[in-house]
C-alpha angles and dihedrals in degrees: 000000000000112000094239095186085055091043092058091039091047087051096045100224124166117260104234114258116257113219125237099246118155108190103033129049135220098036108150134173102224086205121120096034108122124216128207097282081056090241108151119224119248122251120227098041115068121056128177107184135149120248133315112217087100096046106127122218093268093046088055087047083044094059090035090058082043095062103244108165114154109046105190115193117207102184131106126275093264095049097055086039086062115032103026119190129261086228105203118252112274092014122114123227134226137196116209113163111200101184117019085232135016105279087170088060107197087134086072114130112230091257094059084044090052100047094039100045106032096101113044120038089205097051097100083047087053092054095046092046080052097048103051095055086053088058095063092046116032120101097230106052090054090047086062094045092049092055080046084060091045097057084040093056085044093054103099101139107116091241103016104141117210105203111201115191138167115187096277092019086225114106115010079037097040091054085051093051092044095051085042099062093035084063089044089053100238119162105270085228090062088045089054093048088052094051094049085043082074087070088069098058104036090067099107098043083042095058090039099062083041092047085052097043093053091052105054084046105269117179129229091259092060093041089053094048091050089048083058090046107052101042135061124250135201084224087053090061096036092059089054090055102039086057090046086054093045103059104017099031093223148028086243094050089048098048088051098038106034100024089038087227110162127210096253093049085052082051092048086051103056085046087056107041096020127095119185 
């Protein structure tokens, strides 16, 4: 298998930058990343977080100051029902539900963990495995994508940011952000290291499910299901394009058949989002 991390480090692309948010995890600006054609990603316009129920006063300042101006939410009805966003002043919200409930699970309280999970230490792996293939079929999931498509086509502000979240920002994100840099043209290996990137930032949330789960007894077989859960897998994203591959043949097929992107919206994309 290809060293990502080397690969990144060999090209010398830009991390993306993560963003100084106190109360929220996962928030990171895509800019800086360069695709094939060695055109570089604009900061300020592109933004992958996890959710913002938790955001602080100053968080919410802090992504006003930042130019956010389009928050897509990609969670299920329940989610958002739940723990709605603290949507940052001036920018518009919208609600883009991937999935009608959380198939990735990770809103499950520690009793539906437990009962679920207790006997079989891969079944979280098993349901992300599965998700992930759903997201690539379902119709609506790619109903949603393709609306995501749609606000970042219609932000054309120099530094307009369009913030897309889920609640970890991890797997109905991470598939965003992987059909958004395939238009773009980045390297899928730059795209996979992005995706894994995701395992840095999600520590704390990650400790503190597992935290909950030990102390209302909570056996090895549920902590390792949470582990699966609540982190990303090469596996994860391989089942999604696999499946891509399987039943479109290609990214690019998918994007045009499934998202319905044409090739002049690609083209108007890379004119939005893309620096020489």
């Amino acid at each position: 298998m290809i060293e990502v991390n080397k690969f990144i480090s060999e090209a010398e692309n830009l991390a993306p930058t993560l963003l100084n948010i106190h109360h929220g995890f996962n928030f990171r600006d895509l800019g800086g990343y360069t695709n094939q054609d060695g055109q570089r990603i604009k900061s300020h316009r592109l933004i992958r977080s996890g959710k913002l129920d938790l955001l602080s006063d100053r968080d919410v300042q802090f992504l006003t100051d930042y130019g956010v101006k389009y928050d897509v939410d990609f969670r299920s009805p329940d989610e958002q029902k739940e723990a709605p966003d603290r949507v940052p002043v001036g920018a518009s919200y919208h609600f883009l539900p991937v999935f009608p409930v959380d198939e990735t699970k990770v809103t499950k309280t520690w009793e539906e963990e437990q009962r679920e999970f207790a006997k079989d230490a891969r079944g979280g792996y098993k349901n992300m495995i599965r998700t992930y293939a759903e997201m690539v079929l379902l119709p609506d999931a790619q109903k949603s994508y393709r609306q995501f498509f749609d606000l970042l086509l219609s932000n054309d502000g120099d530094k307009s940011s369009l913030l897309f979240h889920c609640s970890a920002g991890k797997d109905r994100t991470g598939m965003g952000a992987v059909y958004l840099l395939s238009a773009l043209d980045v390297d899928p290996q730059i795209i996979r290291s992005d995706y894994i990137t995701t395992n840095e930032f999600i520590q704390y949330p990650l400790h503190q499910q597992l935290d909950a789960i030990r102390a209302n007894g909570g056996n090895q077989n549920t902590q390792q299901s949470i582990r699966d859960l609540w982190t990303v897998k090469e596996d994860y994203l391989d089942s999604a394009l696999s499946t891509i591959s399987a039943h479109y043949g290609s990214m690019h097929r998918y994007l045009e058949q499934a998202l319905q992107l044409s090739a002049n919206q690609v083209a108007d994309l890379k004119q939005l989002y893309l620096a020489e």
